[in-house]
C-alpha atoms as a printed R data frame, in Angstrom:
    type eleno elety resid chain resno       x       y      z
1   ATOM     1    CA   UNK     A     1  23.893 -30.899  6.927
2   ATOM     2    CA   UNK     A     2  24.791 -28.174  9.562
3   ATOM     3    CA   UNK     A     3  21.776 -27.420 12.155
4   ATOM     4    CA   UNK     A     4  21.334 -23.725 13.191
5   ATOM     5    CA   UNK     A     5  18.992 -22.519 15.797
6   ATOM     6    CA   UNK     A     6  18.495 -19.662 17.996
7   ATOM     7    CA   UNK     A     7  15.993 -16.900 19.157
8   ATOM     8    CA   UNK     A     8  14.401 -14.255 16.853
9   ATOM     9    CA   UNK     A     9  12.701 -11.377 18.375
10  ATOM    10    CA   UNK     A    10   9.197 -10.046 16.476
11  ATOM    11    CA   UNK     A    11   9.375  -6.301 17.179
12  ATOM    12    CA   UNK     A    12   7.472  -2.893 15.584
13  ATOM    13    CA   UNK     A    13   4.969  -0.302 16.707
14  ATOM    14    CA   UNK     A    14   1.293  -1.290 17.459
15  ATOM    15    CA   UNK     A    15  -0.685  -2.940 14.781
16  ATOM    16    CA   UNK     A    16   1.611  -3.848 12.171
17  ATOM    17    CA   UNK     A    17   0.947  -7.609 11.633
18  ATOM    18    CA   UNK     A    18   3.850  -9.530 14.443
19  ATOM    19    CA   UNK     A    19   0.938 -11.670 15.632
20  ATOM    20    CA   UNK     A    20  -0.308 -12.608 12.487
21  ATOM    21    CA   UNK     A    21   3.251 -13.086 10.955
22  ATOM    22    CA   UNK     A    22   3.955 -15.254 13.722
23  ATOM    23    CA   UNK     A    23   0.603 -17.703 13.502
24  ATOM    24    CA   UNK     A    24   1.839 -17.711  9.620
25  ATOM    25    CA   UNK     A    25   4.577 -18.998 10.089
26  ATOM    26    CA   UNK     A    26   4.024 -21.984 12.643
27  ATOM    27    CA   UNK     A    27   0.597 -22.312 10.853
28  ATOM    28    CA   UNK     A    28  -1.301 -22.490 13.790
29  ATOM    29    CA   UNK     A    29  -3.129 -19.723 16.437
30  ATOM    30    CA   UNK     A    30  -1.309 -18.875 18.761
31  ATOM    31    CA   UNK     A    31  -1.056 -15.272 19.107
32  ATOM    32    CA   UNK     A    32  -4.181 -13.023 19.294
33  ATOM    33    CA   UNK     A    33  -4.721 -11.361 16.546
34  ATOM    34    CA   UNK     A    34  -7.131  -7.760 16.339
35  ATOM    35    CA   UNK     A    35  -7.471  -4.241 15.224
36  ATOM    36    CA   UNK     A    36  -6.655  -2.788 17.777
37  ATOM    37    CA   UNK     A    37  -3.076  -1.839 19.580
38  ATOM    38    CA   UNK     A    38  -1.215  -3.627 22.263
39  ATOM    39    CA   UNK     A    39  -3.059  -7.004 21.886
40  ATOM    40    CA   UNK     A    40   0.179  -8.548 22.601
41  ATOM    41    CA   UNK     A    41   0.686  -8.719 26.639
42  ATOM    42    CA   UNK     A    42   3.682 -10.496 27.419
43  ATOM    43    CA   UNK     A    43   6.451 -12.611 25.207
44  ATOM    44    CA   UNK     A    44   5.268 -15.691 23.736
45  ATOM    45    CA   UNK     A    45   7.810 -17.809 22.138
46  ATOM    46    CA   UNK     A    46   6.390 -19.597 18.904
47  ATOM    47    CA   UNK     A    47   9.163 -22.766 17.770
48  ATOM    48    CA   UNK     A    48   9.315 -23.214 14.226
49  ATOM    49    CA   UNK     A    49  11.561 -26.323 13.285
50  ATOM    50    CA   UNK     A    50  12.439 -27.424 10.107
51  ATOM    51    CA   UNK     A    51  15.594 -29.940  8.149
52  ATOM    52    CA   UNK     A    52  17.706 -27.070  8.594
53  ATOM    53    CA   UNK     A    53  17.352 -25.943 12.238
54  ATOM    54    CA   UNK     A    54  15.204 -24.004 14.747
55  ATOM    55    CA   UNK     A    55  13.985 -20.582 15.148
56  ATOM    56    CA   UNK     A    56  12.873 -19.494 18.640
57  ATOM    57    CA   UNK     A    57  10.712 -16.725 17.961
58  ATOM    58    CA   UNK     A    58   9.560 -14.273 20.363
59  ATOM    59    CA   UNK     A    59   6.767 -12.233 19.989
60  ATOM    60    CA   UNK     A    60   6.674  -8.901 21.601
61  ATOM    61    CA   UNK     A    61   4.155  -6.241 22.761
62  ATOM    62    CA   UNK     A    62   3.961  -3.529 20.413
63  ATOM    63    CA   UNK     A    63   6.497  -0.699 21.411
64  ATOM    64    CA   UNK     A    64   4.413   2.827 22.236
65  ATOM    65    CA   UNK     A    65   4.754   5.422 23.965
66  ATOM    66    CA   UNK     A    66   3.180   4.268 27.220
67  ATOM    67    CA   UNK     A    67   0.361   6.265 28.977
68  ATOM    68    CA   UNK     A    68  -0.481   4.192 32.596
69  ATOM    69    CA   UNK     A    69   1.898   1.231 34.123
70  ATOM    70    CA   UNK     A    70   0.471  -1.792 31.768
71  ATOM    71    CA   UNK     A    71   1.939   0.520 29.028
72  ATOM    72    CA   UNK     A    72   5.373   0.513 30.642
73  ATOM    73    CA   UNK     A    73   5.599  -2.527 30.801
74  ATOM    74    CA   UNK     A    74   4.592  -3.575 27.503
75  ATOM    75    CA   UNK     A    75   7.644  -1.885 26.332
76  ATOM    76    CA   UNK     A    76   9.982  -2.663 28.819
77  ATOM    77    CA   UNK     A    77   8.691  -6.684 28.104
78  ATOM    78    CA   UNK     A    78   9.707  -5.562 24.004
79  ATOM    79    CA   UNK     A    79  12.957  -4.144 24.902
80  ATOM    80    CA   UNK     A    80  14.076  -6.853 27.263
81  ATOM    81    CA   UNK     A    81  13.376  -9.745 24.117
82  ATOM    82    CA   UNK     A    82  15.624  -7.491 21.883
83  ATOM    83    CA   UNK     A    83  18.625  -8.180 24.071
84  ATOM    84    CA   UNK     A    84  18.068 -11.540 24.917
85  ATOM    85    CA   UNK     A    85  18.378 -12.631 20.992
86  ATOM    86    CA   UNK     A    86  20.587 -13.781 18.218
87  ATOM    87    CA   UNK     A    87  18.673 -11.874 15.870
88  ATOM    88    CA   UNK     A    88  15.710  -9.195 15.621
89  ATOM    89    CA   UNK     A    89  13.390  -8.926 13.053
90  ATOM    90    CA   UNK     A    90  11.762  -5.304 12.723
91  ATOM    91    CA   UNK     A    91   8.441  -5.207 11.556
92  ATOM    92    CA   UNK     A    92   6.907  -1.898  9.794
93  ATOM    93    CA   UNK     A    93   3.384  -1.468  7.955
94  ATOM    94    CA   UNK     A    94   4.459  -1.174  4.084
95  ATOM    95    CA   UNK     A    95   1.243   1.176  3.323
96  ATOM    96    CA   UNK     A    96   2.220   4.390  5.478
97  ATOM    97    CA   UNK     A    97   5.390   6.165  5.640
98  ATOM    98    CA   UNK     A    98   7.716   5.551  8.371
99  ATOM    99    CA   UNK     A    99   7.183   7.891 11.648
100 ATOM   100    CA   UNK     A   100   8.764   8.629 15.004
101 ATOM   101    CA   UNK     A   101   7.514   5.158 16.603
102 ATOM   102    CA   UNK     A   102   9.687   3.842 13.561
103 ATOM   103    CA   UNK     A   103  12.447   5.637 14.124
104 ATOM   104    CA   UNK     A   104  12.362   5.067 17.990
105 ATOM   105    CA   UNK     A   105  11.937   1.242 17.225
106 ATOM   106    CA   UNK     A   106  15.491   0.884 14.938
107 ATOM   107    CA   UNK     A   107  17.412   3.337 17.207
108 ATOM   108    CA   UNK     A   108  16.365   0.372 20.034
109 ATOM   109    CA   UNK     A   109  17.587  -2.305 18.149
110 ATOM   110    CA   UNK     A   110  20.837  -0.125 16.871
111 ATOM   111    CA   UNK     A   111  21.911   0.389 20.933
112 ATOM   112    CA   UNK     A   112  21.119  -3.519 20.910
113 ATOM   113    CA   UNK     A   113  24.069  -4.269 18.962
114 ATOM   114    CA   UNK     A   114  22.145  -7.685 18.011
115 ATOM   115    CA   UNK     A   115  21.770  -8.123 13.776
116 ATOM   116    CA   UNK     A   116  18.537  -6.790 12.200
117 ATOM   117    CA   UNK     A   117  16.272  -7.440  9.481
118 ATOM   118    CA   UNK     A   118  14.174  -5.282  8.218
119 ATOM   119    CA   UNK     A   119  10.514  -6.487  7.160
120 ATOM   120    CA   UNK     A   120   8.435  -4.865  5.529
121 ATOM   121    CA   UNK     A   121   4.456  -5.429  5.334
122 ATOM   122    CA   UNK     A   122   2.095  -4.985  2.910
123 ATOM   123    CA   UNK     A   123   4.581  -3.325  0.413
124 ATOM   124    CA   UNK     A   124   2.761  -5.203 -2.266
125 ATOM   125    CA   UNK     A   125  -0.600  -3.052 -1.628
126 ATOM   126    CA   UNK     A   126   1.799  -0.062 -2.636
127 ATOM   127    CA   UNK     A   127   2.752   0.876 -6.227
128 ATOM   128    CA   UNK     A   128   4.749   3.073 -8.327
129 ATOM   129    CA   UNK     A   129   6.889   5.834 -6.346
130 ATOM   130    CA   UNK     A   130   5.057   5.786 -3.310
131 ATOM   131    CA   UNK     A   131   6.376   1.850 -3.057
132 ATOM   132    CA   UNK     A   132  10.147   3.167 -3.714
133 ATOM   133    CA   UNK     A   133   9.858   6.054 -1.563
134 ATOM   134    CA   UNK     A   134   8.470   4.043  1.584
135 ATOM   135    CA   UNK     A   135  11.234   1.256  1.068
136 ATOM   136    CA   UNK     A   136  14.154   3.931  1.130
137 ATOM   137    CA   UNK     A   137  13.071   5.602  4.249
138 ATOM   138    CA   UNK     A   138  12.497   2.401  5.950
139 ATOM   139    CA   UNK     A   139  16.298   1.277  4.975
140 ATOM   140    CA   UNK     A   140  17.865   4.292  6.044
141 ATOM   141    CA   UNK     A   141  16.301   3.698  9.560
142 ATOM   142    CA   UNK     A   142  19.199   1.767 10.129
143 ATOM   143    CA   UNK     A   143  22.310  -0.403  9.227
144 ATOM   144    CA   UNK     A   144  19.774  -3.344  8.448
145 ATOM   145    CA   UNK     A   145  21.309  -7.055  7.860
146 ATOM   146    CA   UNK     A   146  18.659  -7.690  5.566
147 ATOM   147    CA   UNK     A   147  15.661  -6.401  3.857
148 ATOM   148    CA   UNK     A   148  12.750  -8.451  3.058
149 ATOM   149    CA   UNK     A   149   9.464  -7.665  1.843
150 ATOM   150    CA   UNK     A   150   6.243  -9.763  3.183
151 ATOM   151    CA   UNK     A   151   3.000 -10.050  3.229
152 ATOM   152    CA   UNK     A   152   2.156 -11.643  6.978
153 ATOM   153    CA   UNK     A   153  -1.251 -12.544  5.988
154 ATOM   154    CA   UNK     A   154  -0.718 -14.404  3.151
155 ATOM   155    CA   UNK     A   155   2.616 -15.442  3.236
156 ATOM   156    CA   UNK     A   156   4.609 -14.108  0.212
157 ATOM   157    CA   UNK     A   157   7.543 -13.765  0.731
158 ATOM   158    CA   UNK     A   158   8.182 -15.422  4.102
159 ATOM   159    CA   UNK     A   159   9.620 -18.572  2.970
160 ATOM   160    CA   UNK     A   160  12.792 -16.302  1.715
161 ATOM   161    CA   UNK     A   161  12.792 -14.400  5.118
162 ATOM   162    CA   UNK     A   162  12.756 -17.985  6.953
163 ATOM   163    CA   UNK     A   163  15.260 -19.290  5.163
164 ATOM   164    CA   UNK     A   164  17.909 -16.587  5.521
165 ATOM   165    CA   UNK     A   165  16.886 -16.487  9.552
166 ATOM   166    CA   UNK     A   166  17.658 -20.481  9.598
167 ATOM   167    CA   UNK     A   167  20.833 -19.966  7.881
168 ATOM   168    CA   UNK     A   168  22.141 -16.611  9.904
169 ATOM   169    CA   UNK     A   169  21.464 -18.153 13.230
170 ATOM   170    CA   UNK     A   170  24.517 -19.933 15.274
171 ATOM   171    CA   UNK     A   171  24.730 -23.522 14.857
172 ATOM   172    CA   UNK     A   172  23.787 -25.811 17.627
173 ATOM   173    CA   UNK     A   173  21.377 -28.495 18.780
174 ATOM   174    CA   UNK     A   174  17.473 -27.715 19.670
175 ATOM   175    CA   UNK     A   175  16.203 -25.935 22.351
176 ATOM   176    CA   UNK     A   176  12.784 -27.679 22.398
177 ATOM   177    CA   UNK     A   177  11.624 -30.775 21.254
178 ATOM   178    CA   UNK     A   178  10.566 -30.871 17.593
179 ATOM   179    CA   UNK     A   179   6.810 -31.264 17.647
180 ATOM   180    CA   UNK     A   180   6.547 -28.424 20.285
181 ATOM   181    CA   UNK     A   181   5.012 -24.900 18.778
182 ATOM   182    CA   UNK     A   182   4.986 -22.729 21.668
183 ATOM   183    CA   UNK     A   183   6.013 -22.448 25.159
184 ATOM   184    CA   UNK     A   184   2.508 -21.098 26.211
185 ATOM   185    CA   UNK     A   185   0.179 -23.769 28.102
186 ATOM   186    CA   UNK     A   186  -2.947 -24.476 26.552
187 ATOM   187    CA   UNK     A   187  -4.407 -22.802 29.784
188 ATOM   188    CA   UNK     A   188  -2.775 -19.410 28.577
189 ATOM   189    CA   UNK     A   189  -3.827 -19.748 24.647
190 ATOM   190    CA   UNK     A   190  -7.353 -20.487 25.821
191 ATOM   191    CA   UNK     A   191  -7.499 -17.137 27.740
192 ATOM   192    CA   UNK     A   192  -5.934 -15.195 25.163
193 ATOM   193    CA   UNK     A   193  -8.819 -16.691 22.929
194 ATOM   194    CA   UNK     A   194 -11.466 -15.306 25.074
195 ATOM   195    CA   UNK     A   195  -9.503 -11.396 25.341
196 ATOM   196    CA   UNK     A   196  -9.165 -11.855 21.189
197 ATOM   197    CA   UNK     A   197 -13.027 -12.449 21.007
198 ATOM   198    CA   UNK     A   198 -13.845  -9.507 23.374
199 ATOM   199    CA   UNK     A   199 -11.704  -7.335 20.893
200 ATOM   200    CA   UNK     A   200 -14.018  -8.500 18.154
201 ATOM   201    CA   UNK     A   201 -17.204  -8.560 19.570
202 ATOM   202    CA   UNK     A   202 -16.905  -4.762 21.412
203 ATOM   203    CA   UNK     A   203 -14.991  -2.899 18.755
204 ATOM   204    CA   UNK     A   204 -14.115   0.283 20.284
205 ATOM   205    CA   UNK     A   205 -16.348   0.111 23.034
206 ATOM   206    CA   UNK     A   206 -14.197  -1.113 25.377
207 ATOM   207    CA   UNK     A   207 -10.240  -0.805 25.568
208 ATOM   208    CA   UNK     A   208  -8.057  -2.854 24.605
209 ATOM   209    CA   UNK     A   209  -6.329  -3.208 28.268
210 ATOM   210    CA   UNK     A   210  -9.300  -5.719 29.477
211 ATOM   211    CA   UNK     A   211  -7.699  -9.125 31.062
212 ATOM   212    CA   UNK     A   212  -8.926 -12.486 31.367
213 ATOM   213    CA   UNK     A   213  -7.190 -14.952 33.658
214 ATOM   214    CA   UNK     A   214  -8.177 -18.701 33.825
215 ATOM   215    CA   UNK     A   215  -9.931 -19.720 37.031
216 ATOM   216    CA   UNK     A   216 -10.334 -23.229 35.998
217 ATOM   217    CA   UNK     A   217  -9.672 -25.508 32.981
218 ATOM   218    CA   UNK     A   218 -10.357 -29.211 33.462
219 ATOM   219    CA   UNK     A   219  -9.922 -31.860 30.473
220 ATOM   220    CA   UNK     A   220 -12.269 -34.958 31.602
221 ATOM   221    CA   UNK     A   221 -10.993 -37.545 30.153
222 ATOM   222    CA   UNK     A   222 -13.717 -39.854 28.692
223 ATOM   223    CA   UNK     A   223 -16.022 -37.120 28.003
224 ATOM   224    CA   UNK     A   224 -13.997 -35.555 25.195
225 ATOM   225    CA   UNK     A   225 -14.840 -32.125 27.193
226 ATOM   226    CA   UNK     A   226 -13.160 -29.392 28.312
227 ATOM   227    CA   UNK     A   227 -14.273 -27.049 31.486
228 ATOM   228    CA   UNK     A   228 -13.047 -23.748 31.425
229 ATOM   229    CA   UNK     A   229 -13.769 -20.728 33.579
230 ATOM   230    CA   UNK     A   230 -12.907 -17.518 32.565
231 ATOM   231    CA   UNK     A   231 -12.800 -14.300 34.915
232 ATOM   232    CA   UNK     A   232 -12.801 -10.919 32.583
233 ATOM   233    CA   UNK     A   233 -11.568  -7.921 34.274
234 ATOM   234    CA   UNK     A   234 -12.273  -4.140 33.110
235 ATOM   235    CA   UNK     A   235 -12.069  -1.047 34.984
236 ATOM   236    CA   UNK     A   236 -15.435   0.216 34.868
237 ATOM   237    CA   UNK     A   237 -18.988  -0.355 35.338
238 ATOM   238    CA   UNK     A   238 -19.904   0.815 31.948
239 ATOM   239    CA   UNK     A   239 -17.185  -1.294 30.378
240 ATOM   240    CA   UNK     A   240 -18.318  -3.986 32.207
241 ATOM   241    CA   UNK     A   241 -22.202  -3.573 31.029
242 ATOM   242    CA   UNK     A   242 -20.643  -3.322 27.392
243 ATOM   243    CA   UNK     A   243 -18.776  -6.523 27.703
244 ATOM   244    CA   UNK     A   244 -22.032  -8.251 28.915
245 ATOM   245    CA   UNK     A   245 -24.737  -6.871 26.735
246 ATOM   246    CA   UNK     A   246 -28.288  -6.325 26.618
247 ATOM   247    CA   UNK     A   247 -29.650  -9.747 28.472
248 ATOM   248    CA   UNK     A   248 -26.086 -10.515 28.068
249 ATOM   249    CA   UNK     A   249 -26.312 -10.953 24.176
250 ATOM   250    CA   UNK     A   250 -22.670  -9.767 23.790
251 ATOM   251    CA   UNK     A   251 -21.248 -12.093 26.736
252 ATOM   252    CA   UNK     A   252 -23.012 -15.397 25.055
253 ATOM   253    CA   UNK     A   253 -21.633 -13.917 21.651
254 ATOM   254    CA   UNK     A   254 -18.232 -13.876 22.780
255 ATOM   255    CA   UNK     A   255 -18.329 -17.266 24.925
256 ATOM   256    CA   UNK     A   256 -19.851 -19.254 21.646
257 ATOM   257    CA   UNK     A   257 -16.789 -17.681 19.410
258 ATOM   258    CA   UNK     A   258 -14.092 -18.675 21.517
259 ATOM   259    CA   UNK     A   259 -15.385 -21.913 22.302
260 ATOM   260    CA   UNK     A   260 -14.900 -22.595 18.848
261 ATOM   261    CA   UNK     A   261 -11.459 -21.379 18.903
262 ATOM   262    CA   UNK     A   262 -10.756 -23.305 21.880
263 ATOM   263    CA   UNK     A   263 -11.981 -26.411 20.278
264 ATOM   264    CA   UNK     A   264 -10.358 -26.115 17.361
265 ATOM   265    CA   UNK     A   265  -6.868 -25.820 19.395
266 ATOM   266    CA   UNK     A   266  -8.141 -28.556 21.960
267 ATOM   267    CA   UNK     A   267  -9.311 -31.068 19.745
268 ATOM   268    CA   UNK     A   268 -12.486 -31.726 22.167
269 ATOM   269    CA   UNK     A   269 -15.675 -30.253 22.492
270 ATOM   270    CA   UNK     A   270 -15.390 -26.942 25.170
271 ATOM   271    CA   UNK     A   271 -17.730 -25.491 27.950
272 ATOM   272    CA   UNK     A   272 -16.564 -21.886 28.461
273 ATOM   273    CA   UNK     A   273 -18.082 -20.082 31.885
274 ATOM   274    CA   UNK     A   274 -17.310 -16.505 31.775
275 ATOM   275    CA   UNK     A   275 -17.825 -13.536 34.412
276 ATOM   276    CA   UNK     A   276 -16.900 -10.460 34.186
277 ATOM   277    CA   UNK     A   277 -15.788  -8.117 37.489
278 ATOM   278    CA   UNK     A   278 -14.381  -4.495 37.417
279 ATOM   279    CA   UNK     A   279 -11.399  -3.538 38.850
280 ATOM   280    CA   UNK     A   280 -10.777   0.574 39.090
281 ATOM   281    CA   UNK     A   281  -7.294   1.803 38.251
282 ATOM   282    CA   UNK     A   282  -6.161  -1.873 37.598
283 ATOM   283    CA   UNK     A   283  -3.587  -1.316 34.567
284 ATOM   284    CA   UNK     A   284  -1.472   1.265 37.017
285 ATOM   285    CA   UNK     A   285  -1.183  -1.489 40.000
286 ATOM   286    CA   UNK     A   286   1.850  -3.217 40.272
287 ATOM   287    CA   UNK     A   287  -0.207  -6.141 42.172
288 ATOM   288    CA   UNK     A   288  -2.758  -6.546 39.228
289 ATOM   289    CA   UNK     A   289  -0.259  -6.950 36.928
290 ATOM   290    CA   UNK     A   290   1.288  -8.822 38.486
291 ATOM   291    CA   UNK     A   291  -1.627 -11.712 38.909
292 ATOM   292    CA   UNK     A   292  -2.525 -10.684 35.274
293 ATOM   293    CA   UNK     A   293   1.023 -11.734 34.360
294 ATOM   294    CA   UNK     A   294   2.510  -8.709 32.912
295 ATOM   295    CA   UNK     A   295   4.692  -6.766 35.586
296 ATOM   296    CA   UNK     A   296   8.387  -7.029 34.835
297 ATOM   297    CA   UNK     A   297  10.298  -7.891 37.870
């Protein structure tokens, strides 16, 4: 049997499901998933290997129109992974008809030149017309390579999807050992544990451009225990009251669900120390983002 492998770039507008497709399909958490936009800071390759080959899969910011530097380049991070592929899968929200962040999306992998698929969320939670209607706009976007209907969540219709990916992709030996499901450290999941928690635990109260960054994470061997401290950064004083709560309610909320997140990842039992400092005007510094990891250089 013939072994394929290659990379696959996860790309669409804000909120459409890429994280959760992508935890799916290596059945484990690895990107953050929440409600709100841009969750997604960087690329994060997720390695799903199977009989048949490998599929490198890159997970990408969502692509906005930006409004401050972070923004910028959270879509110059999404547009650099769809040249860097064998193969780009474009991900659109089923329920809604397609709009100009659609449009914008194919005409950026169309000037790619790399094949497409087109895939296509939630179209089971449409019926009738309004379910034929949606699907013809969204394949006239573009010369797709295939179309493929999903539901990221759940997982209908992903085995399909994987299978064709596996089978267009060149053939050639592994990029990364077989047992391996990402190329982020543990260090880097655990943090983007603690940002998914302060998503879920503020709802709109505070943006969704607050960072964490890792100060310390220590596995003690013997003590099946794992040290982390967490620094959360938000622009303002009020943000940072909201993050922390009354008698810091919100704070211990957020610490006790990620530590079970953690844990669940780490295998061990986890002690999570979190602070939280402000920052003013953070997201449009080139130096901030670049210790938070997201400037594009």
């Amino acid at each position: 049997m013939s072994n394929h492998s290659g990379f696959v770039a996860i790309v669409g507008r804000p909120n459409v499901g890429k994280s959760t497709l992508l935890n799916h399909v290596l059945g484990d958490k690895i990107a953050i998933v929440s409600s709100k936009p841009q969750t997604t800071r960087r690329r994060m390759k997720g390695i799903h290997t199977t009989e048949a080959g490998q599929i490198v899969f890159v997970d990408t910011p969502g692509i906005h129109k930006p409004h401050h530097l972070l923004g910028e380049q959270l879509v110059e991070h999404a547009k650099r992974a769809i040249g860097e592929v064998d193969l780009v899968w474009v991900l659109v929200d089923g329920t809604v008809a397609p709009g100009k962040g659609d449009q914008f999306v194919a005409n950026l992998v169309k000037e790619s030149g790399h094949p497409a698929y087109l895939v296509i969320n939630k179209l089971d939670m449409v019926k009738g017309e309004e379910r034929n209607r949606f699907l013809t706009t969204y394949t006239a976007l573009n010369d797709w390579a295939g179309v493929y209907a999903i539901s990221a969540r759940h997982g209908d219709g992903v085995p399909e999807l994987l299978a064709a990916t596996t089978a267009a992709l060149p053939e050639g030996p592994h990029y990364y050992p077989d047992d391996e499901l990402t190329d982020q450290s543990l260090r880097q999941i655990a943090g983007e544990l603690v940002r998914e928690q302060i998503f879920r635990q503020t709802g709109e109260e505070v943006p969704h451009s607050a960072a964490v960054l890792i100060e310390d994470f220590k596995e003690r061997e013997g003590q099946d225990m794992t040290y982390i401290m967490a620094r959360i950064i938000v622009e303002r004083d009020s943000q940072k009251a909201i993050v922390i709560g009354k008698g810091g309610a919100k704070l211990k909320a957020i610490g006790a669900e990620a530590r079970e997140s953690i844990a669940k990842l780490m295998g061990t039992r986890v002690f999570p120390y979190l602070v939280v400092d402000v920052i003013p005007n953070c997201w449009d510094e080139k130096n901030s983002l670049r210790e938070f990891g997201n400037l594009v250089e």
